[in-house]
N, C-alpha and C positions, 0 to 999 in steps of 0.2 A: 109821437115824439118821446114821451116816456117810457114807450116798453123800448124802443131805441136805445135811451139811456140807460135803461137797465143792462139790456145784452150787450152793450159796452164795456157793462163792470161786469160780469155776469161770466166769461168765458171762463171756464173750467176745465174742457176737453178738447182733443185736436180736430178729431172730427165733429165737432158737434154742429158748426156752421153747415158743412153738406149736408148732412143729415137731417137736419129742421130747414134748410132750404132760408137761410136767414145769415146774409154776411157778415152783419155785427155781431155773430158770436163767433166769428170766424179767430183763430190765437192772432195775436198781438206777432210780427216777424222784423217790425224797423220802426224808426223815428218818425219816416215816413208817412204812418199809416194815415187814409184817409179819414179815420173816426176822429182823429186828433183835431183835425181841423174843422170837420162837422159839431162834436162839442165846443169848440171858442169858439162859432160863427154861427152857424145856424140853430144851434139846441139854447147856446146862452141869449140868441137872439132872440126864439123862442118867447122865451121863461121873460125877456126885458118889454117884448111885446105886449106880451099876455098881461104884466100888471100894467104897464103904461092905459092897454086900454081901460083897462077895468076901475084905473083911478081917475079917467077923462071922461067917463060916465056922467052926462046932464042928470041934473034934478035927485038926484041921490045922497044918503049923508056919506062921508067918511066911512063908517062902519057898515053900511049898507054895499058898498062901495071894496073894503078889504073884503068882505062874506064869498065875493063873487070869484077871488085869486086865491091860491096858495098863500099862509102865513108868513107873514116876513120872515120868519125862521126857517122854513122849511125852503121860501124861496133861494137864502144864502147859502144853505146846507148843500142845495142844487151843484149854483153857484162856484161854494170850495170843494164840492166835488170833484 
């Protein structure tokens, strides 16, 4: 999911999607595109997943508990990315 989100912001080239055989580096061509929807739905879903669980975690403290996810900081950075 992450290198996903990288090659999202990541495209620099026109060919570069055929070439590494990876659609998310494919250019940006419409409003349309389907990454657009894939980050607000499945990548932010993701990232809401990932600490929901990790802070639903039995018998663990707090801090035992944040160790296991992404920083709060890093998660919102995701986030307003």
């Amino acid at each position: 999911m992450i290198d996903q989100f990288f090659d999202c912001l990541n495209v620099s080239r026109l060919g570069q999607g055929v070439k590494s055989r990876k659609p998310t580096l494919e250019p940006y061509r419409n409003a349309d595109d389907w990454r657009f929807e894939w980050l607000a739905k499945d990548f932010l879903g993701f990232l809401d997943g990932w600490e929901a669980e990790c802070l639903a975690t039995p018998n663990m403290t707090l801090t035992e508990k944040r160790k296991m996810c992404l920083s709060r900081e890093t998660l919102e950075g995701y986030r307003i990315t």
